[in-house]
C-alpha positions as CSV (number, residue, x, y, z in Angstrom):
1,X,-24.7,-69.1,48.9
2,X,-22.1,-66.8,49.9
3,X,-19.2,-65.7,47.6
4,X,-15.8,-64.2,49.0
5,X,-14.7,-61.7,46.4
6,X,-12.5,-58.7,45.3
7,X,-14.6,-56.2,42.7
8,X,-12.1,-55.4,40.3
9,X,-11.1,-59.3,40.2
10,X,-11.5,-60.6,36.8
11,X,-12.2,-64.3,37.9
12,X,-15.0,-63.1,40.3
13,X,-16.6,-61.2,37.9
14,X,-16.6,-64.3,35.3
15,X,-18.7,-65.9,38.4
16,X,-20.9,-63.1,38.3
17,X,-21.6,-63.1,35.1
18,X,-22.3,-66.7,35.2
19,X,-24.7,-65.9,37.7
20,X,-26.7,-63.4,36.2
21,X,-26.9,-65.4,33.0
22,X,-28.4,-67.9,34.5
23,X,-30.9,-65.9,36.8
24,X,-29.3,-66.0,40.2
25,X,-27.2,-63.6,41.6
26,X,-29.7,-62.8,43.8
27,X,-29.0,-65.8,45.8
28,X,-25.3,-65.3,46.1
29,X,-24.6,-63.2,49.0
30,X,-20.8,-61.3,48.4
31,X,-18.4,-60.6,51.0
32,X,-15.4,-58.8,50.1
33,X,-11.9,-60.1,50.9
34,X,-8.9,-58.1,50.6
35,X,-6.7,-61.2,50.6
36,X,-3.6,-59.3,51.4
37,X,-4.8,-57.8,54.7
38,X,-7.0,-60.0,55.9
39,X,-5.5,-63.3,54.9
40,X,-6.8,-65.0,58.0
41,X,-10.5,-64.6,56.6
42,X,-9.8,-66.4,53.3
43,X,-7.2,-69.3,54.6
44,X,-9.9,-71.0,55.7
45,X,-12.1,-70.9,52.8
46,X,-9.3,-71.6,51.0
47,X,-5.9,-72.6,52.1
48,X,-4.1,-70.8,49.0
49,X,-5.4,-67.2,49.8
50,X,-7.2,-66.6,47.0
51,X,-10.9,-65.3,45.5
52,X,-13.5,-66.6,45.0
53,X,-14.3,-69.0,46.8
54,X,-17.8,-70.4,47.1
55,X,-20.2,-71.3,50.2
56,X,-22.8,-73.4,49.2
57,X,-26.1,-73.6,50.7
58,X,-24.8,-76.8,52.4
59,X,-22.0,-75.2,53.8
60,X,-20.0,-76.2,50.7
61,X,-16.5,-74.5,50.0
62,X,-15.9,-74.2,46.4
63,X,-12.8,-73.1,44.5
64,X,-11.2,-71.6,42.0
65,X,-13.3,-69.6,39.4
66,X,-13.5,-72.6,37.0
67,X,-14.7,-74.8,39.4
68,X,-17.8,-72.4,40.8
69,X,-18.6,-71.5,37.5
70,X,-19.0,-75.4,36.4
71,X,-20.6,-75.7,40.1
72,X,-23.3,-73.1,39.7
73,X,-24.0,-74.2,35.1
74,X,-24.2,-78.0,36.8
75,X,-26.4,-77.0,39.9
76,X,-28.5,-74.6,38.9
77,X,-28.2,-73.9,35.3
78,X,-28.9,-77.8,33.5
79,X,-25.7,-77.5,31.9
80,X,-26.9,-74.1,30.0
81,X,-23.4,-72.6,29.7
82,X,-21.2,-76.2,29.7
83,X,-22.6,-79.6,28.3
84,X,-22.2,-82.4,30.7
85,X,-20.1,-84.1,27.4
86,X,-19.2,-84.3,24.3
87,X,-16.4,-82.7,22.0
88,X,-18.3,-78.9,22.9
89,X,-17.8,-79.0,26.4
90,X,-13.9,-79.7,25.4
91,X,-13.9,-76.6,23.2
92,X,-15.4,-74.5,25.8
93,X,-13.2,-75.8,28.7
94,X,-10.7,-75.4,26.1
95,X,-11.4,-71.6,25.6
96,X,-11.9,-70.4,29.3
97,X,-8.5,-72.6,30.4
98,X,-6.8,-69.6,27.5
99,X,-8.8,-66.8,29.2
100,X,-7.7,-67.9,32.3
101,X,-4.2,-68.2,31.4
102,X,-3.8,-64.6,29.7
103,X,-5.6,-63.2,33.3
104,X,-2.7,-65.0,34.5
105,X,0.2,-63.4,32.9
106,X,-1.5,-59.7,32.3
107,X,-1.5,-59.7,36.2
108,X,2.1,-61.4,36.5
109,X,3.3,-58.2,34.3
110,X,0.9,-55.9,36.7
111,X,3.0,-57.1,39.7
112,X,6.0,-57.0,38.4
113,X,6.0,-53.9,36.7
114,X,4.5,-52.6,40.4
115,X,8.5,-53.5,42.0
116,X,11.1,-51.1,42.8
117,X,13.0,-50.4,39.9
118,X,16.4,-52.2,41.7
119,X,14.2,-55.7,41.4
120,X,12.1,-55.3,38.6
121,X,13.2,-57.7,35.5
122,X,11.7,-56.5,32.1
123,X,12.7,-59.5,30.3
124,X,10.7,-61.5,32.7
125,X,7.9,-59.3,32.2
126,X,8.3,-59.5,28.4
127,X,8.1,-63.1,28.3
128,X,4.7,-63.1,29.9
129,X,3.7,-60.6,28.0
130,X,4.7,-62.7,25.0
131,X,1.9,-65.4,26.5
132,X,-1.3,-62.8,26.5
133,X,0.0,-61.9,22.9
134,X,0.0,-65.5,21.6
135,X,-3.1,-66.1,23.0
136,X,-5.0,-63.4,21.8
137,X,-3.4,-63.9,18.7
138,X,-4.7,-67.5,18.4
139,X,-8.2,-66.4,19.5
140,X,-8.3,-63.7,16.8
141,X,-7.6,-66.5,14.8
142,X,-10.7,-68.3,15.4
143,X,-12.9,-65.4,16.5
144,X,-15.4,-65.7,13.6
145,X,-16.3,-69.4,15.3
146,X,-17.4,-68.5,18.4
147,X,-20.5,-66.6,17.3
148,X,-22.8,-65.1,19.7
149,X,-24.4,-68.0,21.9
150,X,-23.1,-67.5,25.5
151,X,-20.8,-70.4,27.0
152,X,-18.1,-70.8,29.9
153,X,-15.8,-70.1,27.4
154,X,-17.2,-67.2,26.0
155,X,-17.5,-65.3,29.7
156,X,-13.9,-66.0,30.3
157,X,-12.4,-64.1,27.2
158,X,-14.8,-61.0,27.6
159,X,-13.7,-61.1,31.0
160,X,-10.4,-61.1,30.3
161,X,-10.3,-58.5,27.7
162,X,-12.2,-56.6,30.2
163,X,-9.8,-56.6,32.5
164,X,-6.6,-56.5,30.7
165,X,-6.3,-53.2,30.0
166,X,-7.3,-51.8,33.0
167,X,-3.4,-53.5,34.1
168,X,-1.3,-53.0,30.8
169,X,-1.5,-49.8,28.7
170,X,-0.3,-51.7,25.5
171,X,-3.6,-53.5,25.2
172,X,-6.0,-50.8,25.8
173,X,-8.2,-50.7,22.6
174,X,-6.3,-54.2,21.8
175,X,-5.0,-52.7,18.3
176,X,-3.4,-56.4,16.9
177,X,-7.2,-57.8,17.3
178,X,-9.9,-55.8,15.5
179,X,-12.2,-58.6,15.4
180,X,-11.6,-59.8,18.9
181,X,-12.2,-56.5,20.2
182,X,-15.6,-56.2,17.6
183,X,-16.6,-59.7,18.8
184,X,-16.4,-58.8,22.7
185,X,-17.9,-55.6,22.4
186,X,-20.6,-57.7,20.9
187,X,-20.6,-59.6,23.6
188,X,-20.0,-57.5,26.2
189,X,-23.6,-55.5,25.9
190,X,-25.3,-58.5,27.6
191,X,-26.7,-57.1,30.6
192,X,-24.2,-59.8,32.8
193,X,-21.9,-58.1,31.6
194,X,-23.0,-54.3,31.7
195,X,-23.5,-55.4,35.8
196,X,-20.7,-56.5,36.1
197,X,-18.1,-53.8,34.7
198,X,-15.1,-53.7,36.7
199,X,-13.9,-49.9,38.1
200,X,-10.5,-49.0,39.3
């Protein structure tokens, strides 16, 4: 398999994480993408631009980080990290769709903040800012739920929280979330994830 990634992504590394938890990264060849400057090489892996995207074995395009991460638990995990049904796999799917959506908006604010000044809109900023803070608001919330068993959902907020503050000052430390942060620190010394810091 061949993955098309960016290092300090935060939706590649959730796929790398899934991978090592599961026992095979080793199989996953990475190419790196800068999707900017070299478009043409991920257009037609994926017509919107955008990493990861997945070659199977089979010759196989796969995409978005979702997706591959259901695609390798299915294929090669039995369904470790995501149950093929029931109300869990809801929850889970539940969870990483939040994750996802705070990645979303911390790197909305990281673009726009990255403007000239002239073009830049603060309240536009704020109001995605307002997102990551409801959301990690609602999974502080529910933190002492998730426990310590490793899921889809699970990889996607430590991921996330991994990433955010790398982008927005504010959250560094995450000081509104003491037991978020204490839960994904937790987390966060599995050896996926100690392999798959992201560096600036």
């Amino acid at each position: 398999m061949e993955l098309l990634y960016s290092p300090l992504s935060p939706y590649v590394r959730k796929v790398m994480v899934v991978a090592h938890e599961l026992g095979i990264a080793d199989r996953i060849r990475t190419t790196r993408i800068d999707t900017r400057a070299e478009r043409d090489r991920i257009v037609g892996s994926n017509p919107l631009g955008k990493i990861p995207a997945l070659i199977t074995g089979a010759g196989a395009v796969i995409y978005d980080s979702p997706v591959i991460c259901e695609y390798l638990d299915a294929e090669h995990g039995g369904h470790r990290l995501l149950p093929a049904n029931g109300a869990r796999r809801w929850e889970i799917l539940t969870r990483m769709a939040l994750a996802d959506g705070l990645m979303d908006a911390a790197i909305l604010v990281r673009h726009e903040r990255a403007r000239e000044p002239a073009k830049r809109s603060d309240e536009w900023a704020a109001w995605q800012l307002a997102k990551v803070s409801a959301g990690l608001d609602a999974l502080e919330a529910r933190v002492d739920t998730f426990g310590d068993a490793i899921d889809l959902g699970q990889i996607a907020v430590v991921c996330a929280m991994g990433y955010m503050p790398l982008r927005l000052d504010e959250l560094v430390g995450f000081p509104r979330w003491p037991g978020l942060r204490a839960w994904a620190d937790r987390l966060g010394a599995r050896d996926a994830f100690r392999r798959t810091v992201p560096v600036l």
